[in-house]
C-alpha positions, 0 to 999 in steps of 0.5 A, a space after each residue: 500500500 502506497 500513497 498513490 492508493 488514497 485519493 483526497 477530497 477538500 470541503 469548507 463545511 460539513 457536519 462531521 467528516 465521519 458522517 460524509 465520508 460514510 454518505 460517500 460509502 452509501 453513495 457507492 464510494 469504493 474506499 480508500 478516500 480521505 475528507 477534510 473539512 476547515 470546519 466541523 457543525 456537528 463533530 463528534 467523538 467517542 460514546 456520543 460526546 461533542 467535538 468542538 471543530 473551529 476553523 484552525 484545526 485538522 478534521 479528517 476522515 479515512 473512508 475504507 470498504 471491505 479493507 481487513 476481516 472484521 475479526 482484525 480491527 479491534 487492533 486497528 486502532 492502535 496502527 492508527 495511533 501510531 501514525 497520528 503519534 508519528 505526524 505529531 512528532 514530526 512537527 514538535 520543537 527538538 527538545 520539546 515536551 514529551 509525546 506518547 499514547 494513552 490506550 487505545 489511541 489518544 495522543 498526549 502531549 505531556 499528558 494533554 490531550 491533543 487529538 481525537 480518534 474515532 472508528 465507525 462502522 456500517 454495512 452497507 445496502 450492497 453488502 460491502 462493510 464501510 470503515 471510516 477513520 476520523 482524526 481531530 487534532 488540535 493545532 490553534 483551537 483546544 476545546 475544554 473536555 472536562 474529563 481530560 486536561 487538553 492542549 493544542 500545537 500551538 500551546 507548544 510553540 508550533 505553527 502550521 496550517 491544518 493542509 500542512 499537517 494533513 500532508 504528513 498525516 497523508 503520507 504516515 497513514 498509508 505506511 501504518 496501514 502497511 504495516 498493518 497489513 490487514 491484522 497480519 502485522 499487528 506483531 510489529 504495531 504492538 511493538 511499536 506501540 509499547 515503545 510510545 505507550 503512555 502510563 505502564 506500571 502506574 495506577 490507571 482506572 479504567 471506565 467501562 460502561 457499566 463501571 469502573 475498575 482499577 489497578 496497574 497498567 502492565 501493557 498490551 498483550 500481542 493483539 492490542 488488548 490493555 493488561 490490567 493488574 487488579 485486585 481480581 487478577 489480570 485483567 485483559 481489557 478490549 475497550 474502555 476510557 483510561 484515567 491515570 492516577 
C-alpha cells in the first residue's frame, strides 16, 4: 500500500467528516478516500460526546470498504495511533515536551490531550462493510473536555496550517496501514506501540460502561488488548476510557 492508493477530497463545511465520508460509502464510494473539512457543525467523538471543530484545526476522515476481516480491527486502532503519534512528532520543537499514547489511541502531549480518534462502522445496502477513520487534532483551537486536561500545537510553540499537517498525516497513514497489513502485522504495531505507550506500571482506572475498575497498567498483550493488574487478577481489557492516577 502506497500513497498513490488514497485519493483526497477538500470541503469548507460539513457536519462531521465521519458522517460524509460514510454518505460517500452509501453513495457507492469504493474506499480508500480521505475528507477534510476547515470546519466541523456537528463533530463528534467517542460514546456520543461533542467535538468542538473551529476553523484552525485538522478534521479528517479515512473512508475504507471491505479493507481487513472484521475479526482484525479491534487492533486497528492502535496502527492508527501510531501514525497520528508519528505526524505529531514530526512537527514538535527538538527538545520539546514529551509525546506518547494513552490506550487505545489518544495522543498526549505531556499528558494533554491533543487529538481525537474515532472508528465507525456500517454495512452497507450492497453488502460491502464501510470503515471510516476520523482524526481531530488540535493545532490553534483546544476545546475544554472536562474529563481530560487538553492542549493544542500551538500551546507548544508550533505553527502550521491544518493542509500542512494533513500532508504528513497523508503520507504516515498509508505506511501504518502497511504495516498493518490487514491484522497480519499487528506483531510489529504492538511493538511499536509499547515503545510510545503512555502510563505502564502506574495506577490507571479504567471506565467501562457499566463501571469502573482499577489497578496497574502492565501493557498490551500481542493483539492490542490493555493488561490490567487488579485486585481480581489480570485483567485483559478490549475497550474502555483510561484515567491515570
Amino acid at each position: 500500500m502506497s500513497i498513490d492508493d488514497f485519493r483526497h477530497v477538500a470541503l469548507d463545511e460539513v457536519s462531521s467528516t465521519n458522517t460524509e465520508a460514510l454518505a460517500r460509502a452509501r453513495a457507492g464510494d469504493s474506499g480508500f478516500l480521505w475528507v477534510t473539512a476547515e470546519r466541523q457543525t456537528g463533530g463528534r467523538g467517542r460514546r456520543g460526546r461533542q467535538w468542538v471543530s473551529e476553523r484552525g484545526n485538522l478534521y479528517s476522515s479515512l473512508l475504507l470498504v471491505d479493507f481487513a476481516p472484521a475479526e482484525e480491527l479491534g487492533s486497528l486502532p492502535l496502527a492508527v495511533a501510531l501514525a497520528v503519534h508519528q505526524t505529531i512528532i514530526s512537527v514538535m520543537p527538538l527538545g520539546g515536551a514529551t509525546v506518547d499514547i494513552k490506550w487505545p489511541n489518544d495522543v498526549l502531549i505531556d499528558r494533554r490531550k491533543t487529538s481525537g480518534i474515532l472508528l465507525e462502522a456500517e454495512r452497507l445496502p450492497d453488502g460491502r462493510m464501510a470503515l471510516v477513520i476520523g482524526i481531530g487534532i488540535n493545532i490553534l483551537a483546544r476545546p475544554d473536555l472536562a474529563q481530560y486536561p487538553v492542549t493544542s500545537l500551538a500551546d507548544q510553540g508550533v505553527s502550521i496550517s491544518p493542509d500542512e499537517l494533513f500532508a504528513r498525516l497523508f503520507v504516515n497513514m498509508a505506511d501504518a496501514l502497511s504495516v498493518w497489513d490487514e491484522g497480519r502485522g499487528i506483531g510489529e504495531i504492538v511493538a511499536r506501540w509499547r515503545q510510545v505507550a503512555c502510563g505502564i506500571g502506574e495506577k490507571i482506572t479504567v471506565n467501562l460502561p457499566d463501571r469502573s475498575i482499577s489497578g496497574i497498567f502492565s501493557g498490551i498483550d500481542d493483539k492490542g488488548l490493555l493488561l490490567l493488574d487488579s485486585a481480581a487478577g489480570t485483567l485483559s481489557i478490549a475497550a474502555g476510557d483510561v484515567f491515570f492516577g
